[in-house]
NUSELUM-781326 format. One record per residue (C-alpha): residue number from 1; residue in three letters; x negated, y, z. Coordinates in Angstrom, 2 decimals. Last residue first. Layout:
 num residuo      c1      c2      c3
 NUM     ALA       X       Y       Z
...
end
This chain:
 num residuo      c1      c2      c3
 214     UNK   -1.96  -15.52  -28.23
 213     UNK    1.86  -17.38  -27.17
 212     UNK    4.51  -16.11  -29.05
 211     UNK    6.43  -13.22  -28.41
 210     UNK    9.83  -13.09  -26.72
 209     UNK    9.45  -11.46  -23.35
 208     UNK   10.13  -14.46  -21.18
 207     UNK    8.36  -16.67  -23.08
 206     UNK    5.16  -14.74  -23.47
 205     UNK    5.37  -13.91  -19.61
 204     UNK    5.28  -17.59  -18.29
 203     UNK    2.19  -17.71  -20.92
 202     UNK    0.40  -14.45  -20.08
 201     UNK    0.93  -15.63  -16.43
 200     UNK   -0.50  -18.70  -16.68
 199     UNK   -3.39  -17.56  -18.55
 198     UNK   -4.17  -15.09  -15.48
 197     UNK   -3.67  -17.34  -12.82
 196     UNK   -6.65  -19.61  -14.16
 195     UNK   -6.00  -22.31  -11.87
 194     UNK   -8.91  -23.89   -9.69
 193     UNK   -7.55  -21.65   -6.35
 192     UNK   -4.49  -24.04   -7.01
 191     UNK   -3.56  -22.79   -3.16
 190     UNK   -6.22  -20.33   -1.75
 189     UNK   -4.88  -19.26    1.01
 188     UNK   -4.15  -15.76   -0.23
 187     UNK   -4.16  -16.50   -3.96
 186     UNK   -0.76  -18.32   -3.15
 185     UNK    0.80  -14.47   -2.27
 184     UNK   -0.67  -13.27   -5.49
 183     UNK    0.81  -15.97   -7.89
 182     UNK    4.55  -15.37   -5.66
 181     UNK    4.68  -11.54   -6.09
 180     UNK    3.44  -11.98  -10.10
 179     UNK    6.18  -14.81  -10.32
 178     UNK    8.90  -12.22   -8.56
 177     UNK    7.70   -9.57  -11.11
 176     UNK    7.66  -11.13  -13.74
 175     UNK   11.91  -12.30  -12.86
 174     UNK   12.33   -8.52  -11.78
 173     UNK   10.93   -6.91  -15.26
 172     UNK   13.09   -9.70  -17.43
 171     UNK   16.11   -8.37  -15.63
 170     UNK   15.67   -4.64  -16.43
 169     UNK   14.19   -5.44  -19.61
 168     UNK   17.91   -7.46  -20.54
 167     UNK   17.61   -7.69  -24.06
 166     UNK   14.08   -8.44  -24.41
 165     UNK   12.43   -9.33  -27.60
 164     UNK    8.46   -7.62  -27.54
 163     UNK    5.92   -6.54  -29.54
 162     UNK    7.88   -4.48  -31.75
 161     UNK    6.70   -1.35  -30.31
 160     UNK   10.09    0.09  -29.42
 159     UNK   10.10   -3.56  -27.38
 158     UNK    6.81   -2.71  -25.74
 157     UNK    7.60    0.41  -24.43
 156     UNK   10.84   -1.15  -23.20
 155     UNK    8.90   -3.93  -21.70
 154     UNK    6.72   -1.05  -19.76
 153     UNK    9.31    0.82  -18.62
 152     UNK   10.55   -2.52  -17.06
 151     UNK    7.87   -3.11  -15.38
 150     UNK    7.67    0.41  -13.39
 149     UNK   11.28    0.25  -12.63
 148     UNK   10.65   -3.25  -10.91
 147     UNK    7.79   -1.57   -9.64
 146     UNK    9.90    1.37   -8.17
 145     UNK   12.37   -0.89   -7.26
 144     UNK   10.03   -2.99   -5.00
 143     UNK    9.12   -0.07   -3.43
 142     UNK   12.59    0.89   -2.46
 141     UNK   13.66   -2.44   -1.31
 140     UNK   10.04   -2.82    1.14
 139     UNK   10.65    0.39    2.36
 138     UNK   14.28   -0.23    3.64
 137     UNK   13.00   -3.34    4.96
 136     UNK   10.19   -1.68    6.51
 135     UNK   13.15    0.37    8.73
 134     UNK   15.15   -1.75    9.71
 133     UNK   12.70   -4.06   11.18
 132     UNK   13.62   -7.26   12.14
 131     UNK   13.69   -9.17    9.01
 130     UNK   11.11   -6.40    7.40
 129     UNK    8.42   -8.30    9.59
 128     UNK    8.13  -11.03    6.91
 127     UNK    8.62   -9.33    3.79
 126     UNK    6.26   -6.52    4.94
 125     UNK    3.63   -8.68    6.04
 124     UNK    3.36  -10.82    1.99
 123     UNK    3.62   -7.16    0.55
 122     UNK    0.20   -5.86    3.34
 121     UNK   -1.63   -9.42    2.60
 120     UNK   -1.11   -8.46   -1.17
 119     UNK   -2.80   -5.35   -0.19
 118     UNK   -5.16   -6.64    1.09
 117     UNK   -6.09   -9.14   -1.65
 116     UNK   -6.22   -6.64   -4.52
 115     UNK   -9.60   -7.31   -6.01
 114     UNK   -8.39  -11.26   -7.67
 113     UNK   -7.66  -10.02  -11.26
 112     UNK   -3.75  -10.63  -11.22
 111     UNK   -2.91   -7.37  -11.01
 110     UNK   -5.42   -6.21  -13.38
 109     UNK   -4.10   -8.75  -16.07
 108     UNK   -0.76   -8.03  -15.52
 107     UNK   -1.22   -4.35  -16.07
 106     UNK   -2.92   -5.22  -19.26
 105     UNK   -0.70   -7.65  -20.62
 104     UNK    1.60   -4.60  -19.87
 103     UNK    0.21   -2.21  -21.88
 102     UNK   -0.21   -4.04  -24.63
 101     UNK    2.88   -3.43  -26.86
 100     UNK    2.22    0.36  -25.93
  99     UNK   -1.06    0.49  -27.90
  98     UNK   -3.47    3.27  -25.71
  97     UNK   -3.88    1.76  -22.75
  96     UNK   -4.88    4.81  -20.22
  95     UNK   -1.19    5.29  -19.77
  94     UNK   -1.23    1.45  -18.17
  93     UNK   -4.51    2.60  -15.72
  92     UNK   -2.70    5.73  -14.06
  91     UNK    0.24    3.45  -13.70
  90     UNK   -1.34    1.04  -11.92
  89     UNK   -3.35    3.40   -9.83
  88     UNK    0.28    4.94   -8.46
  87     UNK    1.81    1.53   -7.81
  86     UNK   -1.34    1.14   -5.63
  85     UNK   -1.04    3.94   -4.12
  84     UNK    2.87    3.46   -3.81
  83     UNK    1.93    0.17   -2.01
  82     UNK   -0.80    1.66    0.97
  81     UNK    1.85    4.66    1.48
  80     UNK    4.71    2.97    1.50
  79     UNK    3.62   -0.19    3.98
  78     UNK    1.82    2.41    6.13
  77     UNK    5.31    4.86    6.64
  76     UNK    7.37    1.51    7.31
  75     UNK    4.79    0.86    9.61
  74     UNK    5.10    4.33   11.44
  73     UNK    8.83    3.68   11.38
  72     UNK    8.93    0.35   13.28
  71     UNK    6.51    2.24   15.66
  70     UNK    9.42    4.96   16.54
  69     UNK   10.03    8.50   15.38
  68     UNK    6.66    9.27   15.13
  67     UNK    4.84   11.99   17.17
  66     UNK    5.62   11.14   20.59
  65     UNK    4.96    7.67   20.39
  64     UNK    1.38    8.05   19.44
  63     UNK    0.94   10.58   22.24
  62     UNK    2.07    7.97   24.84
  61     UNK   -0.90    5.58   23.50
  60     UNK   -3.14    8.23   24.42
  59     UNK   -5.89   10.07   21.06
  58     UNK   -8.79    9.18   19.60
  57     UNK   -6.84    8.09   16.34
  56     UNK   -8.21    4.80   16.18
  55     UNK   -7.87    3.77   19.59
  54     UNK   -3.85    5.07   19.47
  53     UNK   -3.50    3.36   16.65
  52     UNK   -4.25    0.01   18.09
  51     UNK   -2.21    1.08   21.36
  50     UNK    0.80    1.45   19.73
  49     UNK    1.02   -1.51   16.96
  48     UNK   -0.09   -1.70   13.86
  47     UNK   -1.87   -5.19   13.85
  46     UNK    1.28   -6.87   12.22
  45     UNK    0.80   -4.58    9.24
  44     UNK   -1.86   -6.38    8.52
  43     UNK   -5.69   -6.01    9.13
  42     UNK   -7.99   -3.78    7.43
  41     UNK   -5.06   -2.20    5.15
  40     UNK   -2.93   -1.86    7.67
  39     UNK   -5.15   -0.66   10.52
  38     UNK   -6.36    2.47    8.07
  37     UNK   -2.53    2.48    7.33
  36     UNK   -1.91    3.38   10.95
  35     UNK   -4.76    5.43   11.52
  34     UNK   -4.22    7.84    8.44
  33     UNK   -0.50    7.67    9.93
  32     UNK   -1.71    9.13   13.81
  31     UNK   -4.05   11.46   12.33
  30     UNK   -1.33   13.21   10.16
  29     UNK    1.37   13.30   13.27
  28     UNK   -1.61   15.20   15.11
  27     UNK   -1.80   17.70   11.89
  26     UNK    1.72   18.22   11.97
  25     UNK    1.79   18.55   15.79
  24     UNK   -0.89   21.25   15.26
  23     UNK   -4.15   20.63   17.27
  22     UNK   -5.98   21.72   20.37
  21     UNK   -9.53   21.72   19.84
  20     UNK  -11.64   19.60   22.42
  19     UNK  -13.39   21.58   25.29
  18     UNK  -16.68   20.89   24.99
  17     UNK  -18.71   18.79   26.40
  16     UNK  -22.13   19.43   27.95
  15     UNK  -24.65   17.82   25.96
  14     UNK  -27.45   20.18   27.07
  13     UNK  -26.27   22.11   30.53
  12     UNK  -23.68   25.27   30.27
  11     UNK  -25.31   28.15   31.35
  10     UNK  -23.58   30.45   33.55
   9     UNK  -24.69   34.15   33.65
   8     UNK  -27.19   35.17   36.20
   7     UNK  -25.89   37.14   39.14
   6     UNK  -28.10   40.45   40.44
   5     UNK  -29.35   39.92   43.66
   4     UNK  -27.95   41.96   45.96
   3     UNK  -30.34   44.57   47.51
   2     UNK  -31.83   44.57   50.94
   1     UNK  -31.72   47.69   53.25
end
């Protein structure tokens, strides 16, 4: 009588795969806008688009859809989180100036130094694109209040300082920040690339905020 041969357990070959782990739709959505500002910030918002994200995120175009409201959203949601980081880092660096009559020379300064290129590209996109999407536009308003809020702080600060003669810092903080907008946009293709954006600023600003020219 022969015996059955006893069955020896299953052993998966080297470099088998293995079954990926399932995620939570929260942590999914997360994936999906790290890889949409990820695209932003290396390439435009105008490079956001499905199937881009999808590559980046490891995951099918259908699944990018069905964890953001809609792609005019998920740019929206790039566009605010690349600009309030920077708005963040801005502010981090202004408390670290300890006179508040010179805090905003400062901020100017930094702004204007030349290291923030993609994220000027990211302003200069949103503009743009934010005519026919709803949503960016939105964005674009809110985060352009927050600096305009920013600014302004900062001209009040210098005002109780006695650096500074604004009676409208509300006002004055939107017209710098329009010219610091435009400065930054020209920097991108290199218009007046000779001019010392920096000095031109202090001086545009020195008139503006009522203190003479250092």
């Amino acid at each position: 009588m022969s015996s059955t041969p006893a069955r020896t357990p299953a052993v998966s070959a080297p470099g088998a795969r293995k079954r990926a782990t399932r995620r939570s739709a929260a942590e999914r959505r997360a994936e999906i806008t790290d890889a949409a500002e990820a695209i932003a910030r290396a390439e435009g918002l105008s490079a956001v688009t499905m199937r881009a994200v999808a590559a980046r995120a490891g995951v099918a175009p259908t699944l990018v859809i069905h964890h953001v409201e809609s792609m005019d959203h998920l740019v929206a949601e790039a566009f605010t989180r690349i600009v309030a980081a920077e708005l963040a880092e801005i502010t981090s660096f202004a408390g670290r100036v300890a006179e508040a009559g010179e805090r905003l020379d400062a901020v100017l300064d930094t702004v204007l130094d030349g290291a923030r290129d993609e994220v000027t590209l990211v302003w200069v996109e949103a503009w743009a694109l934010g005519r026919r999407n709803v949503p960016l536009a939105a964005a674009v308003r809110a985060q352009m209040d927050a600096w305009r809020a920013f600014f302004a702080a900062l001209i009040h600060a210098g005002c109780d300082a006695g650096r500074y003669r604004v009676a409208d810092p509300p006002a004055v903080a939107g017209q710098l920040l329009g010219m610091l907008d435009g400065l930054n946009a020209h920097s991108l293709v290199g218009w007046e690339g000779g001019v010392d954006r920096r000095s031109l600023m202090r001086r545009a600003a020195g008139a503006m905020l009522g203190v003479a020219e250092s």
